[in-house]
N, C-alpha and C positions, 0 to 999 in steps of 0.2 A: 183548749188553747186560749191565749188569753191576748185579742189582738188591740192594734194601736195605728190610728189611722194620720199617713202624713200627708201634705199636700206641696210639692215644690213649686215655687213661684219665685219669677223673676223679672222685672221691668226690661230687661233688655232684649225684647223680641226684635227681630229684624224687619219682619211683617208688617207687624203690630207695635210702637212701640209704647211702653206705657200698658199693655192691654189688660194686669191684672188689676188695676183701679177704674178700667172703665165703666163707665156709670151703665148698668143695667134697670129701668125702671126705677129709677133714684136708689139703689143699689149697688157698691162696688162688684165688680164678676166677681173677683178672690171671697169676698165674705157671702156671696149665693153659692159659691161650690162647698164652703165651709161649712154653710147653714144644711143642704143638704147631707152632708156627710155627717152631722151629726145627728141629722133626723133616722140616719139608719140604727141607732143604736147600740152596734156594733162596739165600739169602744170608742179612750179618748181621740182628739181630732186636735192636730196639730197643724200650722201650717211653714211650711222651712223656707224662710226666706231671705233673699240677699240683699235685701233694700228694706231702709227704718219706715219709711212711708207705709211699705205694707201690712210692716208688722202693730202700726198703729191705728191702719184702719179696720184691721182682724182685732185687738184690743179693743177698738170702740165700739165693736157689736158684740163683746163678752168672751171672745175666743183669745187664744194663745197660739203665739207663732215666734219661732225661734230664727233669729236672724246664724244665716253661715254665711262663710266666704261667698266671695262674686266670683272669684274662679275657679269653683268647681266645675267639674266638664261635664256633666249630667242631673239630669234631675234623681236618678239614682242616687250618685253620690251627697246630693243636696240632703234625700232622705237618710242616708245610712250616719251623714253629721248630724244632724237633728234628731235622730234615732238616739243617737251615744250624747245627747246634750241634755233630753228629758227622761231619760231611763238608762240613769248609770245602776241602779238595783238589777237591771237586765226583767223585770216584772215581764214584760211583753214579748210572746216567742211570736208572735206573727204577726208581720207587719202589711200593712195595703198602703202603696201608692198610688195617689190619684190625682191626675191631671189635673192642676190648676185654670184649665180652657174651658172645663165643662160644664159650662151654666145652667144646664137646663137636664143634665144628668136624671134618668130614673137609678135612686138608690136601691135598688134591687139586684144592679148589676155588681157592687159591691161585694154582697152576701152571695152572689152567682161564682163570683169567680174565689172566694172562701170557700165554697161547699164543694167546690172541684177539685181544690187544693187539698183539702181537709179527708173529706171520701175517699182520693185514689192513693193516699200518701204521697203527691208527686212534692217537688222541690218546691214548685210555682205554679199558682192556680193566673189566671187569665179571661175571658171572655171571647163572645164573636155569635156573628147572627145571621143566617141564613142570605145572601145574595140573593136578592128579586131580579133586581136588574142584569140584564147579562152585561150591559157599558160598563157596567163595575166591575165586574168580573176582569175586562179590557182594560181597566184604566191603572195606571200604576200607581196611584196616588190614596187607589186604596190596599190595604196590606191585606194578603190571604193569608188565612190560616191551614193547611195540610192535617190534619187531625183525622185519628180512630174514634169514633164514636160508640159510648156502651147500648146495649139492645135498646132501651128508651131515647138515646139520641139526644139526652139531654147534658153530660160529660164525655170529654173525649181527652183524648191522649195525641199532643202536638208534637207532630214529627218534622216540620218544618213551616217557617216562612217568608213571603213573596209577596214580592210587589207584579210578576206574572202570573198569568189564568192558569190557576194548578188548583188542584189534578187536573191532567187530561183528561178526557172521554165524556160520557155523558152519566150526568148526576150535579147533585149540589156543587157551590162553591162558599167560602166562609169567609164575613168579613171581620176582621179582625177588631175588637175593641182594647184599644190601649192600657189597661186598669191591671194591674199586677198586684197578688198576696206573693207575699215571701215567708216561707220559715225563716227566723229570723235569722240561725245560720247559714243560708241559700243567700241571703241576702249579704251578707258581710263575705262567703265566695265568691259573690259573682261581682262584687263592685273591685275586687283584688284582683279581678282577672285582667286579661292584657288584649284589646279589641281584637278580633277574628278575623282571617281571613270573609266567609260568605259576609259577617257584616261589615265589610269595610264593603263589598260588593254591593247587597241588597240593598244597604244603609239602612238595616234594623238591628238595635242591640239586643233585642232578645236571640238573634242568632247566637250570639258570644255563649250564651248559655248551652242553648244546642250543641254547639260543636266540643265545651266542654262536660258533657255526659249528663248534664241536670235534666232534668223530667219537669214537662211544664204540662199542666192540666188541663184544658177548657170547658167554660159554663158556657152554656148556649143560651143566648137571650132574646129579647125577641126583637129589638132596635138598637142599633151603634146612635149612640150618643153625636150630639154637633159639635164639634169643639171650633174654639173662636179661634184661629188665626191669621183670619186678614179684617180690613174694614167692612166687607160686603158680610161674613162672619157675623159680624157683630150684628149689624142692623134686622139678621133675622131674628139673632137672639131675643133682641130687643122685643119685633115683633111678636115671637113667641111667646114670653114672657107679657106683657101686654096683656094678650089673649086667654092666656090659663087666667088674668087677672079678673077679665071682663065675666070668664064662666065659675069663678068661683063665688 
């Protein structure tokens, strides 16, 4: 397979606003998720954006980003215009979208939720990392994952997801990392689908897929990623960042 990686970014967070040019270590965030993404080597890196601003500050650190509409209603759909605007050849059957929040991302997770995809033949390969904390498990703010796990425990097979403590009983819980592979036909079905009943409930769109019959994969990794979306967000980032600086 031969993949193509997008990144949707948009200025108009409600949180955050402005938050993909915020300065990370004299750094825009949007060109550190860029720059990681394309340290994975996995293929090109685009980034799909709604705003000129962005697309010139990803140009001024040597990358390409394709402006789409401001009213696309997802960052799905932001990838699958961007998708059809750099590869009208169709060259790329598998595509990864990757949160634009994720500054300080290990690119591992990347290639984690490819090899899931890729291995089990599912629709859509995914991520998620073992819950330490049981408050998490409690909190609805983080998303579980419901998954079959193969005898190594390192792919599994997602049968649903929750913002409640599920499964029941005693054992693991999985926290879900946002990072989506698509065959790139998976991808052009499931942005034509029409939102779900459970996600209009859970308010997760990867239900949409669930409920319409698609197979989604999981890589298990070993840390959910920070993603920036308020100010307090940021300034760990920051901090973070910082630090990797001090020990490199």
């Amino acid at each position: 397979m031969k993949p193509i990686i997008l990144i949707p970014a948009r200025m108009a967070s409600t949180r955050l606003p402005g938050k993909p040019l915020a300065d990370i270590g004299g750094v825009p965030m949007i060109v550190r998720v860029w720059q990681k993404a394309v340290e994975t080597g996995v293929g090109p890196v685009v980034v799909a954006c709604s705003e000129p601003e962005v697309q010139k500050a990803i140009e001024a650190a040597g990358g390409r980003a394709i402006l789409t509409k401001p009213e696309l209603p997802s960052g799905s759909d932001r990838v699958w215009a961007a998708l059809n605007a750099v590869d009208r050849a169709f060259e790329h059957d598998l595509v990864v979208n990757l949160q634009g929040d994720l500054p300080t991302f290990n690119p591992a997770i990347i290639k984690a939720a490819i090899d899931a995809m890729v291995t089990t033949g599912a629709d859509i390969g995914t991520c998620a990392a073992e819950i330490e904390d049981e408050k998490e498990a409690d909190n609805p703010s983080v998303v579980k994952v419901v998954a079959t796990w193969d005898v190594g425990g390192t792919r599994g097979k997602a049968h649903y997801f929750t913002r409640a403590k599920a499964p029941w009983g005693k054992g693991p819980w999985f926290h879900h990392v946002g990072i989506y592979a698509y065959r790139r036909e998976a991808l052009q079905r499931f942005i034509n689908l029409l939102p779900s009943p459970l996600e209009g409930r859970e308010k997760l769109e990867q239900l949409r897929a669930i409920e319409a019959g698609m197979t989604i994969a999981v890589g298990k990794v070993d840390e959910v990623p920070s993603s920036v979306d308020t100010p307090a967000d940021l300034e760990k980032a920051r901090a973070q960042v910082a630090k990797e600086k001090k020990l490199a």
